[in-house]
C-alpha positions as CSV (number, residue, x, y, z in Angstrom):
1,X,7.6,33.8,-66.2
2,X,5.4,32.2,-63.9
3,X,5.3,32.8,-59.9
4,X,6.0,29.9,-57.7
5,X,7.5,27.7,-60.0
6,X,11.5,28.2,-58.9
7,X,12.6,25.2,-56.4
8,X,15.1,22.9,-55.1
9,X,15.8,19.2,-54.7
10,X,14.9,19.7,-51.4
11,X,11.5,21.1,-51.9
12,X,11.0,23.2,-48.9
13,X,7.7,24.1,-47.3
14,X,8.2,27.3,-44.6
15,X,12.0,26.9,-44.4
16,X,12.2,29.6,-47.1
17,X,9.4,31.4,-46.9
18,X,11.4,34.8,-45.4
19,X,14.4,34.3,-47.9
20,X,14.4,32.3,-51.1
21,X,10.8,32.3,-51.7
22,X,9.9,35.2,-50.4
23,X,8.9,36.8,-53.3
24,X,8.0,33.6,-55.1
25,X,5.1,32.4,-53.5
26,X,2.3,29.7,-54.4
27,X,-0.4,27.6,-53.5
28,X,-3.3,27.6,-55.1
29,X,-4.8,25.4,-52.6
30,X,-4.7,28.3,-49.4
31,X,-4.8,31.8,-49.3
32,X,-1.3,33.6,-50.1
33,X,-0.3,34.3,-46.9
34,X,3.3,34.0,-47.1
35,X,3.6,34.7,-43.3
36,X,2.2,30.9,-42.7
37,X,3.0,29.0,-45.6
38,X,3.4,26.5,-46.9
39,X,3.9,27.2,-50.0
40,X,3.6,24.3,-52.8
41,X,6.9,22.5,-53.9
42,X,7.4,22.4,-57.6
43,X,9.0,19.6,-59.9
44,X,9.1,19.6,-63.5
45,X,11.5,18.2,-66.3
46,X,13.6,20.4,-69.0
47,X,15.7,20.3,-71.9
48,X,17.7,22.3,-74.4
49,X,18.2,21.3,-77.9
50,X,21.5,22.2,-79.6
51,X,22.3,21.8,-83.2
52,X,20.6,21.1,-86.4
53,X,17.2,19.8,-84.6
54,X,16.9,23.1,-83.0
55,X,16.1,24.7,-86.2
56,X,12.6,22.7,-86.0
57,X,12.0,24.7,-83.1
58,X,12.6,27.7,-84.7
59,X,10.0,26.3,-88.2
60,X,7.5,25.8,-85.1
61,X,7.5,29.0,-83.9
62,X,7.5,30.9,-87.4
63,X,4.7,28.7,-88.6
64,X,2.9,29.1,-85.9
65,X,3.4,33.0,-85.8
66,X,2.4,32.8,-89.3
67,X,-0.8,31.3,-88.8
68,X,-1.7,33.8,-85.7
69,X,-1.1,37.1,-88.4
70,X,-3.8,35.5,-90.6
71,X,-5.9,35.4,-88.2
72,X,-5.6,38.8,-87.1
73,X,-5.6,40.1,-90.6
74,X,-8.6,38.4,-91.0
75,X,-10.4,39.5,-87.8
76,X,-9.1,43.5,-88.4
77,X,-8.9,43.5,-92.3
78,X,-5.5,45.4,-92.3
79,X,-2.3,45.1,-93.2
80,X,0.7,44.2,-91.5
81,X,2.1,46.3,-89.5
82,X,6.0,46.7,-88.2
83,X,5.1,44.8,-85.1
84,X,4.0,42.4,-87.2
85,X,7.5,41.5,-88.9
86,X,9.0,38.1,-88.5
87,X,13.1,38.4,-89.2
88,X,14.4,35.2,-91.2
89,X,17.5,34.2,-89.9
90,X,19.0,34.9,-93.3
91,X,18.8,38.7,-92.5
92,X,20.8,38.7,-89.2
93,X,24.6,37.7,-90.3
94,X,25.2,36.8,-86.3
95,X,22.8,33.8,-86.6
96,X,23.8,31.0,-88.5
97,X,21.9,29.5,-91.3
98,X,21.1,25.4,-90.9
99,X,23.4,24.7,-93.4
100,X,26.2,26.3,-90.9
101,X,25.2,24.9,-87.8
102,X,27.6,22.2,-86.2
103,X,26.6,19.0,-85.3
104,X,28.1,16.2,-84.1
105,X,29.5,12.7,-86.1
106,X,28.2,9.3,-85.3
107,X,31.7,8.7,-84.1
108,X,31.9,10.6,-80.9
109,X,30.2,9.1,-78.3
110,X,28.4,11.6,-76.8
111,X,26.4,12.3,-79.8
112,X,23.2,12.4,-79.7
113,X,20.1,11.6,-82.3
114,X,17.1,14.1,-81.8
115,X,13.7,14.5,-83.1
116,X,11.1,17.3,-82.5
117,X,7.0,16.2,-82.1
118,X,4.2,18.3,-82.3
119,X,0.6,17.9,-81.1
120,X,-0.8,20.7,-83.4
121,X,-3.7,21.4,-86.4
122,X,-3.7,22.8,-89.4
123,X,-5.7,26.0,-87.2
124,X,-2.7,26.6,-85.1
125,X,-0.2,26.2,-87.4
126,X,1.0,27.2,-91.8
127,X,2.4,24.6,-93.6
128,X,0.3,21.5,-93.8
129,X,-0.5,20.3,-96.7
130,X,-4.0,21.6,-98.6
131,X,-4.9,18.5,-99.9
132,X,-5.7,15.5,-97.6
133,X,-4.3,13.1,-99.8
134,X,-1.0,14.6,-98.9
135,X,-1.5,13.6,-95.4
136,X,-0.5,10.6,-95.0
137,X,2.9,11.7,-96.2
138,X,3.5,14.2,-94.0
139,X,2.4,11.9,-90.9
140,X,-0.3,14.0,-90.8
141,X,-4.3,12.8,-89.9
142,X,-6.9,14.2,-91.4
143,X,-9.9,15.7,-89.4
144,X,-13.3,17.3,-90.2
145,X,-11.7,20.2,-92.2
146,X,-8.5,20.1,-90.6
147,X,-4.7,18.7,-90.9
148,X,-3.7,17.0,-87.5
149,X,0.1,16.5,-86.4
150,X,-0.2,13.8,-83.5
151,X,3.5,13.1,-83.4
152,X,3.7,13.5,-79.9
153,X,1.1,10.9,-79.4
154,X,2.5,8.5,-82.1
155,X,6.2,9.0,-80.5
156,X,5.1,7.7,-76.7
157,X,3.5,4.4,-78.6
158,X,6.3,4.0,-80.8
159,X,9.3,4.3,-77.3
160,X,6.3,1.9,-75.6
161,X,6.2,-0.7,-78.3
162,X,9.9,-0.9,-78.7
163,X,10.7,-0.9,-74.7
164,X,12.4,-4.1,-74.0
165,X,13.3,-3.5,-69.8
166,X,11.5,-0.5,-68.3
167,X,9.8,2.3,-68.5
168,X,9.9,5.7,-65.9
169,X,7.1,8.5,-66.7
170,X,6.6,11.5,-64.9
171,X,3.5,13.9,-65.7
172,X,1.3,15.9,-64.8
173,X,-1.7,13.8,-65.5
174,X,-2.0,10.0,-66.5
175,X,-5.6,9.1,-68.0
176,X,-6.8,7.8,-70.9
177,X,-7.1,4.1,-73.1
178,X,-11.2,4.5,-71.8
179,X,-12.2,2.5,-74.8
180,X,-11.4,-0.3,-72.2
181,X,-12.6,0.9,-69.4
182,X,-14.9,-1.3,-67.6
183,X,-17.9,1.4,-67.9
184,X,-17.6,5.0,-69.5
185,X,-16.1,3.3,-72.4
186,X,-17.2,6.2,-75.0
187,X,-15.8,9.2,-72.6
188,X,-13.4,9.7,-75.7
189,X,-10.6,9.4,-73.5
190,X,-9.0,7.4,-76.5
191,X,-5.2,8.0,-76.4
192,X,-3.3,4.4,-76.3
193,X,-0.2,5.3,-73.6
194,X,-2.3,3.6,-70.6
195,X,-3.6,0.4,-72.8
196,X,0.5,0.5,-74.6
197,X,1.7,0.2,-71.4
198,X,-0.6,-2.7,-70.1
199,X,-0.1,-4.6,-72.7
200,X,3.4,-4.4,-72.8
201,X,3.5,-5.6,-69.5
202,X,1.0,-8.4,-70.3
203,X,3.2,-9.3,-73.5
204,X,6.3,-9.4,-71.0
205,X,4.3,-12.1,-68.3
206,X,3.6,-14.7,-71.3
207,X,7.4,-14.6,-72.5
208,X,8.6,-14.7,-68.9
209,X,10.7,-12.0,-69.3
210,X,11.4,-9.3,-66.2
211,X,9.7,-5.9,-67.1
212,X,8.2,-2.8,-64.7
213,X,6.7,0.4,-65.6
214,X,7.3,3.2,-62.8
215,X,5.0,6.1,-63.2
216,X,5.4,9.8,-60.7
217,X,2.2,12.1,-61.0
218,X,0.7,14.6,-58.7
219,X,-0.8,13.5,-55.8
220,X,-3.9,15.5,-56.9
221,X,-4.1,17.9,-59.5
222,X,-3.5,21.4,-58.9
223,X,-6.0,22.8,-57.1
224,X,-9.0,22.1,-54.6
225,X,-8.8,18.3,-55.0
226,X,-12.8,18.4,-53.5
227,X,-13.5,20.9,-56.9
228,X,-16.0,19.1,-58.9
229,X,-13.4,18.7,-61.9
230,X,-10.5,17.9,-60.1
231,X,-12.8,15.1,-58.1
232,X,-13.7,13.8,-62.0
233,X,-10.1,14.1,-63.2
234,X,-9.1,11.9,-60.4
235,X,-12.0,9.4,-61.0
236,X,-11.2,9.3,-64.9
237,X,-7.1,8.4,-63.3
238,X,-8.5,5.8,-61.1
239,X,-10.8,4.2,-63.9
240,X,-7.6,4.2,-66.4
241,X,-5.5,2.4,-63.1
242,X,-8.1,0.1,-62.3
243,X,-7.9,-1.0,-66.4
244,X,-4.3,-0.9,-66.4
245,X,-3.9,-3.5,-63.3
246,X,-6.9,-5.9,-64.1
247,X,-5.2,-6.3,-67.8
248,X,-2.4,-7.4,-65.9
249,X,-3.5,-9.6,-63.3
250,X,-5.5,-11.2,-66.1
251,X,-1.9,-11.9,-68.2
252,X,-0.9,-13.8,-65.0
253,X,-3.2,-15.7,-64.7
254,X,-3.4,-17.0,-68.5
255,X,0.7,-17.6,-67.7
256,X,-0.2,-19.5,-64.7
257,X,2.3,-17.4,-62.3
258,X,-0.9,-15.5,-60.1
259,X,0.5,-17.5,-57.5
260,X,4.3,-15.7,-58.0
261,X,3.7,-12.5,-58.6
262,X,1.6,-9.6,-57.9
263,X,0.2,-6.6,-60.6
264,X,2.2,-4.3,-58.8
265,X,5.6,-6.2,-59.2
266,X,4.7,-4.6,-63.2
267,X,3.5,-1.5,-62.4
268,X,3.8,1.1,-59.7
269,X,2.2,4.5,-59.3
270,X,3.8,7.0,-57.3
271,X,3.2,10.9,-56.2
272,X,5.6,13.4,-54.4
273,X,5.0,14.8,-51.0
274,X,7.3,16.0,-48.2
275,X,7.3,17.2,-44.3
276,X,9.2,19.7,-42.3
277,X,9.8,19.2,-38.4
278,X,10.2,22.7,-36.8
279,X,10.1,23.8,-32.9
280,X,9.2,27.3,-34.6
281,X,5.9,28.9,-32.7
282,X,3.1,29.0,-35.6
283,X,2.3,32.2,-36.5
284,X,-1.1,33.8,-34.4
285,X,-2.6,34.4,-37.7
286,X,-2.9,30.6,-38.0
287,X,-6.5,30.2,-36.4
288,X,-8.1,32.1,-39.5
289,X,-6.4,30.2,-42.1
290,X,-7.5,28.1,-44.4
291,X,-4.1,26.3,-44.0
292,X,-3.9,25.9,-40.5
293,X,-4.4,21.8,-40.4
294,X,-1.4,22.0,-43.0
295,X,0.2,24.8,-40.6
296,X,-0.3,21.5,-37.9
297,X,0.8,18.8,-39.8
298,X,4.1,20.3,-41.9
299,X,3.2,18.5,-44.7
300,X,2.0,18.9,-48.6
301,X,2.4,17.7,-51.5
302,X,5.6,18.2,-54.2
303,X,3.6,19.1,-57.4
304,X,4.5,17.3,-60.0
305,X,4.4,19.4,-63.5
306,X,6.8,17.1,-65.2
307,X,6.1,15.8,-69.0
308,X,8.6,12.8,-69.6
309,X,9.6,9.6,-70.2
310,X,12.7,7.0,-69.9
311,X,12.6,4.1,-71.5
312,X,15.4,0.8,-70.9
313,X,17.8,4.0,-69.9
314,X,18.7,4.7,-73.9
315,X,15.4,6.7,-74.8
316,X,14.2,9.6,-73.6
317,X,10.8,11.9,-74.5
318,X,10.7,15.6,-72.6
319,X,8.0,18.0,-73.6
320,X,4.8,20.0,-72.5
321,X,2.5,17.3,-72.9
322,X,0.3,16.1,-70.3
323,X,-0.9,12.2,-70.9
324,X,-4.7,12.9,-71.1
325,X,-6.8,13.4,-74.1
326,X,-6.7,17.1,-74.6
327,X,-2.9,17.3,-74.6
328,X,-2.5,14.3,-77.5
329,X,-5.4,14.4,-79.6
330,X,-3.5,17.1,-81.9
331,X,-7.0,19.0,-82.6
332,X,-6.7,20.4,-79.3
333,X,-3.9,22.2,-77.2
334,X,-0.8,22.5,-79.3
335,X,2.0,21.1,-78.1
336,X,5.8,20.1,-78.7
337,X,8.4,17.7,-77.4
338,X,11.9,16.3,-77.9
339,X,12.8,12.6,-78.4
340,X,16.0,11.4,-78.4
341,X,19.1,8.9,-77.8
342,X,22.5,8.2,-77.9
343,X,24.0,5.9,-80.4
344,X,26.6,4.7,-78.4
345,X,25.1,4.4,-75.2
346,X,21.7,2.2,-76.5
347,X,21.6,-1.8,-76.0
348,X,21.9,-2.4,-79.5
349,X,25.1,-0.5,-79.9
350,X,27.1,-1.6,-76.0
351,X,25.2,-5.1,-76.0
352,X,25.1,-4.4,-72.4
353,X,23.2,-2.0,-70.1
354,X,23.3,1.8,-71.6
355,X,25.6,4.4,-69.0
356,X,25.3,7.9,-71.2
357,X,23.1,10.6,-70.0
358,X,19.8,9.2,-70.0
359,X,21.0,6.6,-67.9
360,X,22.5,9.6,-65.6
361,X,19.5,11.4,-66.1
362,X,17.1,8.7,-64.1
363,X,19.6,8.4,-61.6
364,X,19.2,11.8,-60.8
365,X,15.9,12.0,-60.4
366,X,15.6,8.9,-58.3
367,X,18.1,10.4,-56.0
368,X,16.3,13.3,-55.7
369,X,13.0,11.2,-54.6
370,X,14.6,8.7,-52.6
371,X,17.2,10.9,-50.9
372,X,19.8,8.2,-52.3
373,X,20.8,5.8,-54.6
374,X,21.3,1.9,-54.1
375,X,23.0,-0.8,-56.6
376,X,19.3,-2.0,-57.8
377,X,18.6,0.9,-58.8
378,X,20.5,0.8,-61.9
379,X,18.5,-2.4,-63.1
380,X,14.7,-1.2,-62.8
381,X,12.7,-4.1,-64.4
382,X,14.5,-6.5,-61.8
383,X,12.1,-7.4,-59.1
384,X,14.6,-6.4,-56.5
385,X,14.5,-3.0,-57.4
386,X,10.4,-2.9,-58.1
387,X,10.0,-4.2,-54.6
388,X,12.5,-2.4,-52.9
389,X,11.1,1.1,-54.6
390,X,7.7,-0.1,-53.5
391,X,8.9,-0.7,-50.2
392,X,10.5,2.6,-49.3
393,X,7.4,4.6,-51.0
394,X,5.2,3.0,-48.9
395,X,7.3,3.9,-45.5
396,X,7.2,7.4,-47.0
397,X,3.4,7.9,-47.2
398,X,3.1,6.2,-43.6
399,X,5.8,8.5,-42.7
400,X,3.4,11.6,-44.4
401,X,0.4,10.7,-43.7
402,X,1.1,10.0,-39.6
403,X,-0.1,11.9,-36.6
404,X,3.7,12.4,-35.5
405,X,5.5,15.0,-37.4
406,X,9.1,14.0,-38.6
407,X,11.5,15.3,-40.6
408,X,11.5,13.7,-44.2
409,X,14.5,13.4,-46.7
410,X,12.8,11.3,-49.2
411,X,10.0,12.1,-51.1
412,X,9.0,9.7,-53.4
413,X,5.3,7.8,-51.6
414,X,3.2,5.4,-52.6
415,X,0.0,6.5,-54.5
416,X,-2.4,6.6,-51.7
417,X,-4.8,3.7,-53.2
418,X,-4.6,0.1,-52.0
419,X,-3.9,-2.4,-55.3
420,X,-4.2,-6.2,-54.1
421,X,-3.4,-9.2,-55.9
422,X,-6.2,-9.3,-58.4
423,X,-5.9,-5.8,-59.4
424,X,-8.7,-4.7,-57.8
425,X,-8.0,-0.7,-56.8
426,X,-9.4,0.5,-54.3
427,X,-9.1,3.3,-51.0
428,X,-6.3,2.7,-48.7
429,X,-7.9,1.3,-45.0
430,X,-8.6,4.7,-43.3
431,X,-7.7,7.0,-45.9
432,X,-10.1,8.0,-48.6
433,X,-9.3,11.3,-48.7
434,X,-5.7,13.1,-48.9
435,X,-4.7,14.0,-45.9
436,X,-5.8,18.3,-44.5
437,X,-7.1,19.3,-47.9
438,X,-9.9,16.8,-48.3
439,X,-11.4,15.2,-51.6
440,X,-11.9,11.7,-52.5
441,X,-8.6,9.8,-53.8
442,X,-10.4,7.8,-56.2
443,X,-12.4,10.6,-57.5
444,X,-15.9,11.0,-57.9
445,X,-18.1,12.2,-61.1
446,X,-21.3,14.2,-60.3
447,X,-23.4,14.0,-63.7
448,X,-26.1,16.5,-62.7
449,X,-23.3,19.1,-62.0
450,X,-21.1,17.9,-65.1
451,X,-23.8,18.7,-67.5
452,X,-23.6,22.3,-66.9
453,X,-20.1,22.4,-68.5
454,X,-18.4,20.6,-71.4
455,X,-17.3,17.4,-70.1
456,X,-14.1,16.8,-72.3
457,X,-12.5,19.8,-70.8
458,X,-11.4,17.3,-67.9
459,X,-10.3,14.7,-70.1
């Protein structure tokens, strides 16, 4: 479906450029030339939905098909045509019907509790109600004109709210909350997942309770990280880091323990980046291209395309979300996502720490970053973990970011901006810029140039 995206838990760069990649090749950062490399590692998160929950899928999907024919009809003023046809179920004996489908009982336990969420509007989609009265019923918001579904949106503050332990994001993008920005406060940027998990943390610090939010996003976004909306993508993330910390370190100090602990003993932002060592003789070609500092150093970044969340190891939220404005706001792109939980493996139900899949789930992944797995791990909000985490991301990104190639096995680095006890965020000591590709790691907004588009497309 899409070129480039196929990987491993290793994440090679050139290793498998002549045989497992060599027809799947991507960077949108170089030129293709698969001959040099590297290419650009891919991670993302997935799910499949079994059961009676699926068949919200399939209502999603038919309602939104329905919606696209009106508008064609509308645009061509024809009828429909075979191509057209939807099949209901009902019509195809080899499918069953909802009332057929097989679902687990409370009792077993490995059942799971599922719930699909939309970011959608009554443009994209048949089925809201007419009236706007109705709205509130249906968990539905009411625009200018429009019926809004911000489920997704409502489901990440609800998980939030309710966290008790942790919480481990990966995506794609992490901005937002700018209503408390410290200047740009009316950028719209308005979604609460930023400012939910802040104060969270804040609430934690006055109860004296252990709590720590880990959260994985690209190292830039995908692209030229110098292009002028990449550079204001990553200003608007350092703006919503910069709130996120000082609305920490401010809860410490109200509590008195400033002199304890840190912001980032809370909160830790990390991106995904890797190295290969090779004796190999670069390719001649390598003087002309654009990748040839790469070519030198054997490194680049492990995208991260992920949209998910964990939370206390009983919850978790996979979709195609992205945490910014445009992907939550519901008016804008559509999109859908899965929450759900096990009954028997939650806190309430073991009174002790949850060991069902979501619990096996964030192992997993934190294996693959680290390149293995210590005891701590399992207890995330303890500070022995938060420290030691922080501590093996930071060797990492000395480990990427140094003149001396080496080998690396673990993946998981620091985010490349230097967070000191106030909260102030600011450019690591000698490294404002990500290493070979260039552009500013704090980002940079250039209003004269910004006018010329619509800004909001960024957010």
């Amino acid at each position: 479906m899409c070129n480039g995206r196929f990987d491993t838990p290793s994440h090679p760069l050139f290793t498998t450029l002549k045989t497992l990649h060599e027809d799947d090749f991507h960077n949108p950062n170089f030129l293709p030339n698969t001959e040099d490399g590297p290419r650009q590692p891919w991670h993302d998160l997935h799910s499949k939905i079994d059961g009676p929950a699926a068949y919200d899928l399939l209502a999603n999907f038919e309602e939104r098909w329905e919606k696209a024919l009106q508008k064609k009809h509308k645009i061509w003023k024809h009828g429909s045509s075979s191509d057209d046809a939807l099949l209901k179920i009902v019509m195809i004996p080899e499918i069953m019907e909802l009332s057929e489908a097989s679902s687990t009982d409370d009792s077993d336990p490995e059942s799971w509790h599922v719930q699909v969420f939309r970011s959608i509007d009554s443009t994209s989609v048949n089925g809201f109600p007419n009236n706007s009265k109705e709205d509130p019923g249906r968990n539905l918001r009411c625009g200018k004109n429009i019926h809004i579904d911000m489920s997704i949106h409502a489901a990440y503050v609800k998980a939030i709210r309710s966290a008790k332990h942790f919480i481990y994001i990966e995506n794609q993008y992490f901005l937002g909350s700018s209503f408390n920005w410290d200047s740009h406060k009316d950028l719209g940027a308005n979604n609460l997942i930023p400012m939910e998990i802040a104060l969270k943390i804040a609430s934690k610090i006055r109860a004296r309770e252990k709590f720590a939010a880990y959260i994985v996003i690209p190292m830039w976004p995908e692209g030229d990280p110098n292009d002028m909306f990449m550079q204001s993508i990553l200003y608007w993330q350092y703006k919503t880091m910069k709130m996120m910390y000082q609305t920490i370190y401010k809860a410490l100090v109200e509590a008195e323990l400033d002199d304890q602990y840190e912001p980032q003993d809370y909160l830790n932002f990390f991106c995904l980046g890797t190295r290969e060592a090779s004796k190999e003789i670069v390719s001649k070609h390598s003087s002309h291209n654009p990748s040839k500092k790469t070519l030198k150093s054997r490194r680049f970044m492990i995208y991260v395309h992920s949209k998910g969340m964990v939370v206390d190891d009983e919850f978790v939220l996979i979709g195609s979300a992205n945490i910014n404005q445009r992907s939550l706001e519901g008016s804008r792109d559509t999109e859908i996502a899965m929450g759900g939980y096990q009954l028997h493996h939650s806190w309430a139900k073991k009174g002790s720490r949850p060991r069902g899949q979501i619990f096996g789930y964030r192992m997993s992944l934190w294996a693959e970053h680290l390149g293995f797995l210590e005891k701590c791990f399992e207890e995330p909000e303890n500070m022995e973990c938060v420290r030691r985490v922080r501590h093996l991301s930071e060797g990492n990104w000395r480990q990427y970011a140094a003149e001396e190639v080496t080998e690396m096995t673990s993946h998981l680095l620091k985010y490349p901006v230097q967070v000191d006890r106030t909260g102030k965020v600011s450019s690591l000591p000698g490294c404002k810029t990500f290493p070979d590709v260039g552009g500013k790691i704090t980002g940079h907004v250039s209003w004269a140039g910004m006018k010329q588009y619509h800004l909001k497309i960024t957010l």
